[in-house]
N, C-alpha and C positions, 0 to 999 in steps of 0.2 A: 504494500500500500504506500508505502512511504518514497521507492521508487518512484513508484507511477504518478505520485503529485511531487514528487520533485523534478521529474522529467514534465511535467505538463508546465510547471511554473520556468523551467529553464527553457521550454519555446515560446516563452510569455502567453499562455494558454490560461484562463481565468473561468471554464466551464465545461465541463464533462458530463456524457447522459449515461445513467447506470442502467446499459442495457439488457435487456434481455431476464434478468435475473435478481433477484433486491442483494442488496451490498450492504456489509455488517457495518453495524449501528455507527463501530471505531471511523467506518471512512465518513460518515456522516458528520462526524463529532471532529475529525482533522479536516475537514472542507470547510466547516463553522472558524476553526480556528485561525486557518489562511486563507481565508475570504474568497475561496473558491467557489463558485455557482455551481448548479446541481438541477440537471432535468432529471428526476426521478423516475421511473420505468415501472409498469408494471409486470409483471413475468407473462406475458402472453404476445406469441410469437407466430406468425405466420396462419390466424386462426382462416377459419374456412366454414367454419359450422356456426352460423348464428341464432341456436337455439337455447331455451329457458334454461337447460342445464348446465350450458357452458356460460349463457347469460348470472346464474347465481353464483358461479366460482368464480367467474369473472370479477365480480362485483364484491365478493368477501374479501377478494386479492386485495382489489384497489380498498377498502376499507382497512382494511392491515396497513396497508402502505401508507396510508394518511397520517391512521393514528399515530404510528410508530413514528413518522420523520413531518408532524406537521411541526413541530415547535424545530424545529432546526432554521436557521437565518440562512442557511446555504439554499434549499431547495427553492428552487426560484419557478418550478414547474412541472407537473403532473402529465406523465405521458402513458397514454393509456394501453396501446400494443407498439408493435415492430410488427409492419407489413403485412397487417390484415389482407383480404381479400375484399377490399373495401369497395370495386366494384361490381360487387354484389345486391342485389336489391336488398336481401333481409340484412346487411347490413346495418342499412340507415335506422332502421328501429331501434337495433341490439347497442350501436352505439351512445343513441340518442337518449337511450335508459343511462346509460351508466357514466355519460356523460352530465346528465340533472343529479343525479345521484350525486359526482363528484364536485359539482358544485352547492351540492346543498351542504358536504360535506369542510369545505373552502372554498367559502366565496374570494380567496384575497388571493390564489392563484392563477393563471394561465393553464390551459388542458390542450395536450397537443397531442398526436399519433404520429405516428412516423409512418409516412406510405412510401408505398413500392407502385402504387397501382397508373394509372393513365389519367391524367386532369380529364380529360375527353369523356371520361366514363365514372369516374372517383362518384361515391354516393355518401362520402362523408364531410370532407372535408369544410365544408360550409357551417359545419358545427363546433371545428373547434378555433381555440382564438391562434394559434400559433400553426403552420402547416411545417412539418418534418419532413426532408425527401431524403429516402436513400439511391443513391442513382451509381452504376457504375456504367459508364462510355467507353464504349471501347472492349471491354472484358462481358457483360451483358447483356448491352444494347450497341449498336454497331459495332458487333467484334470484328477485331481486326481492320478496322475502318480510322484511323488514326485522324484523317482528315474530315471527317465530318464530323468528330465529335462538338469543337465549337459550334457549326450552327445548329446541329440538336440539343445542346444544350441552352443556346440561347431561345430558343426555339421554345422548346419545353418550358423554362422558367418565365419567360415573359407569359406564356399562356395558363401557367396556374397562378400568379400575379394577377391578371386578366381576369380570369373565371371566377374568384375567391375572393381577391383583393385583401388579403392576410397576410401580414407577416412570415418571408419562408428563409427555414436553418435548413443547411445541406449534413443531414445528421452521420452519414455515410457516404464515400467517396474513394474513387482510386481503382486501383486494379491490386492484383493480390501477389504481389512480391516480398519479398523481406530481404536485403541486403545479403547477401554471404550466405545466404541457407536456401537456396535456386540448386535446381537439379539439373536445369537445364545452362549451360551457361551464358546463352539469349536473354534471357528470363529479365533480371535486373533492368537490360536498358530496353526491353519492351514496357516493362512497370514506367518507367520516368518517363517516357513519352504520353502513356497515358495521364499521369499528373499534371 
């Protein structure tokens, strides 16, 4: 833990989203203390099924997560999944519960989701105040396309700007390299082109 926010604070980095998973109380409690910001995450990932019973666990999740990290100074905002299937029609109900919910819950936060889906088609994103995209150019959308990744991306962002007119974090980015541990020995300077 103490790596990983000293490495955030040594690329002058002031905000981290706890994805995927909830993160023990300590990083909570060392983000308070170096004035680190914090999108808090609910552990649901990639859902597909929007029904009552994932609707109630759903909903216990994000009520755990409240309670537990609402008096923290760090958390600056409540995120509800990672990559729903949000152009989904029964979406928009399943979110729109648990979205009232988490503001009855805190009204003094922001509630965002993090999509993957298509602005063209997205059945949520009109509901929360902050829009999250994870996008990868190049590695998942125009693979192998080096040169068209600017204007798809400009492309795509100005159009969920457009549609929504909300506030948008690029919550995930890049292609999937790591320096010195490539198998391939291409690999590395295919990653930094992508970037």
């Amino acid at each position: 833990m103490t790596k990983d926010l000293n490495m955030l604070e040594w690329m002058d980095g002031n905000c981290y989203r706890t994805s995927h998973y909830p993160y023990s109380e300590e990083r909570a409690a060392e983000a308070d203390r170096r004035g680190i910001a914090v999108i808090t995450e609910a552990p649901a990932v990639g859902l597909f099924e929007f029904d009552k019973p994932n609707e109630m666990l759903h909903s216990q999740m994000i009520r755990e997560m409240i309670e537990r990290d609402r008096n923290h100074p760090s958390t600056i905002m409540w995120s509800l999944a990672n990559e729903p299937q949000s152009s989904r029609k029964t979406a928009r109900s399943y979110f729109s519960d648990l979205i009232n919910m988490t503001r009855a819950l805190d009204k003094t936060r922001p509630i965002t989701i993090v999509f993957s889906s298509a602005f063209s088609s997205d059945q949520v994103a009109d509901l929360v105040d902050v829009i999250c995209i994870n996008r990868y150019y190049g590695w998942y959308i125009d693979t192998g396309y080096l040169k068209a990744i600017n204007s798809s991306w400009v492309f795509e962002m100005k159009n969920w700007k457009y549609m929504f007119n909300k506030p948008i974090i690029v919550s995930e980015y890049g292609a999937d390299s790591i320096p010195g541990l490539n198998q391939v020995e291409w690999q590395n300077d295919r990653a930094f082109h992508f970037l």
